[in-house]
N, C-alpha and C positions, 0 to 999 in steps of 0.2 A: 845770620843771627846766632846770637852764642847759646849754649845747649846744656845740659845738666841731666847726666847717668843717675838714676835710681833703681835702686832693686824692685823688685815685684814684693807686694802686692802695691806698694808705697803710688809709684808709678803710676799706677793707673787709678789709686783713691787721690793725689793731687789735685788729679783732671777730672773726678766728680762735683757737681756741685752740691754744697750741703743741702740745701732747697731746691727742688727744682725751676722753682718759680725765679727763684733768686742767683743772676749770672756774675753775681760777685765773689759769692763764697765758696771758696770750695770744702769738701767733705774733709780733706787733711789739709787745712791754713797755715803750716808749719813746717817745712823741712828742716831736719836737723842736722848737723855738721860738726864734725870737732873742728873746723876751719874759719876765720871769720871771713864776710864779703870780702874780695880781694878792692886793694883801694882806688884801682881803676871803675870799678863797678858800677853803674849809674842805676838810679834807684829813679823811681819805678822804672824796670826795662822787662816788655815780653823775653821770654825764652822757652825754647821749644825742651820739652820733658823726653828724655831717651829713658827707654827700657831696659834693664840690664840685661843679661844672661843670668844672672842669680836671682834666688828666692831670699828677702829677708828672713831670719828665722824671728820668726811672730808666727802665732796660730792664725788659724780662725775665729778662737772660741775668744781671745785677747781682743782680736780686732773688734767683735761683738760688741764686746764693756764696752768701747768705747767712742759707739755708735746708736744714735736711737735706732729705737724698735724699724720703725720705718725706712731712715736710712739700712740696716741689716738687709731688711726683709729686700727693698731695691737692688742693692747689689749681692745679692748673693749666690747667684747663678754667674756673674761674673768670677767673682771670687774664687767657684769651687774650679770655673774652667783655669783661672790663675796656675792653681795648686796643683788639678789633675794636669796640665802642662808640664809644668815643673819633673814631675815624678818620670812623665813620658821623656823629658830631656836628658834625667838619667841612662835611659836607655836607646836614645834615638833623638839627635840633635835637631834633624831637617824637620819634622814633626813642631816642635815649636817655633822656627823659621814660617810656616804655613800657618800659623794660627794667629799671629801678630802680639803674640804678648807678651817677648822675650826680645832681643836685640833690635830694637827698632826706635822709630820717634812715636812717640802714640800723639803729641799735641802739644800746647804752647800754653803760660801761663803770665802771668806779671811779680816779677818779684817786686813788691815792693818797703823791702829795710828788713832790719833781721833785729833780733831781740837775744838777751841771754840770760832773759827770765819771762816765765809766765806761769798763768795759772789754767793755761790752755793743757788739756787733757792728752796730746799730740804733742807738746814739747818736753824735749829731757834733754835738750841740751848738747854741750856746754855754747853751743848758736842755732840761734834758728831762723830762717828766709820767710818772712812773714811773705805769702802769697795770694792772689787774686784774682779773679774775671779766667778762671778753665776753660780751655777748647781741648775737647778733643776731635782730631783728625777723622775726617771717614773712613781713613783704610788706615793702617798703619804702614809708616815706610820703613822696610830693613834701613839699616845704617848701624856702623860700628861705633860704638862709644867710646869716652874715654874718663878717663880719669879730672875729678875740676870741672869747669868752665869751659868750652871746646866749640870751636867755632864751626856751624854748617852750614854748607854754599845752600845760595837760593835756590841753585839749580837742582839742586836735589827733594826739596821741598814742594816745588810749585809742578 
């Protein structure tokens, strides 16, 4: 199944859902891209979400705005272990290797079409992967990302 690198914290708010009640939407509906779908791409298709090694540079207090109250308050303890990773990866790579929330797959999404406009509060553009129906994994699995679109054997997944 083919795959798609995101930086932290992005990564892992994909694969929330905005509701919990609700397994459709997730907390971030939008990945952005200066790229557009590539035109083999079939719409709607699952793709499993990798982790990057890097921290997007977004705050906390950004990601807030543009989260209700509720949604914040839910993931915020995830969040802060996001960041305090981060910082520990400046200093000590294996450390966030052990934590699951830097190079790995966290879970699988559905892209389904991309947009190069909206008034969604998560898009800037100049493309964005309109997405849907978040899993996340139970554990997370290392695997090395790449750049684009990148295909992962089942065997590493199941």
């Amino acid at each position: 199944m083919k795959a798609l690198s995101l930086s932290q914290p992005y990564a892992w708010l994909v694969l929330q859902r905005a509701e919990e009640a609700d397994p459709r939407k997730p907390l971030k509906p939008i990945e952005n891209r200066s790229w557009p779908l590539p035109k083999n791409f079939t719409v709607p298709q699952r793709i499993w979400i990798h982790a990057s090694l890097g921290l997007y540079n977004v705050t906390l207090a950004a990601l807030k705005e543009v989260m209700t109250p509720t949604q914040s308050l839910r993931c915020a303890n995830h969040l802060y272990a996001i960041y305090k990773d981060y910082e520990t990866y400046r200093h000590q790579k294996v450390h966030l290797q052990r934590t699951g929330n830097f190079g790995c797959i966290l879970g699988s999404i559905v892209v389904t079409g991309q947009v190069t406009a909206s008034e969604n509060v998560w898009f800037l553009g100049p493309y964005g992967y309109t997405l849907e129906y978040p899993e996340m994994l139970p554990k997370p699995i290392p695997y090395k990302g790449q750049l684009g679109f990148f295909e992962v054997p089942d065997s590493i997944v199941h």
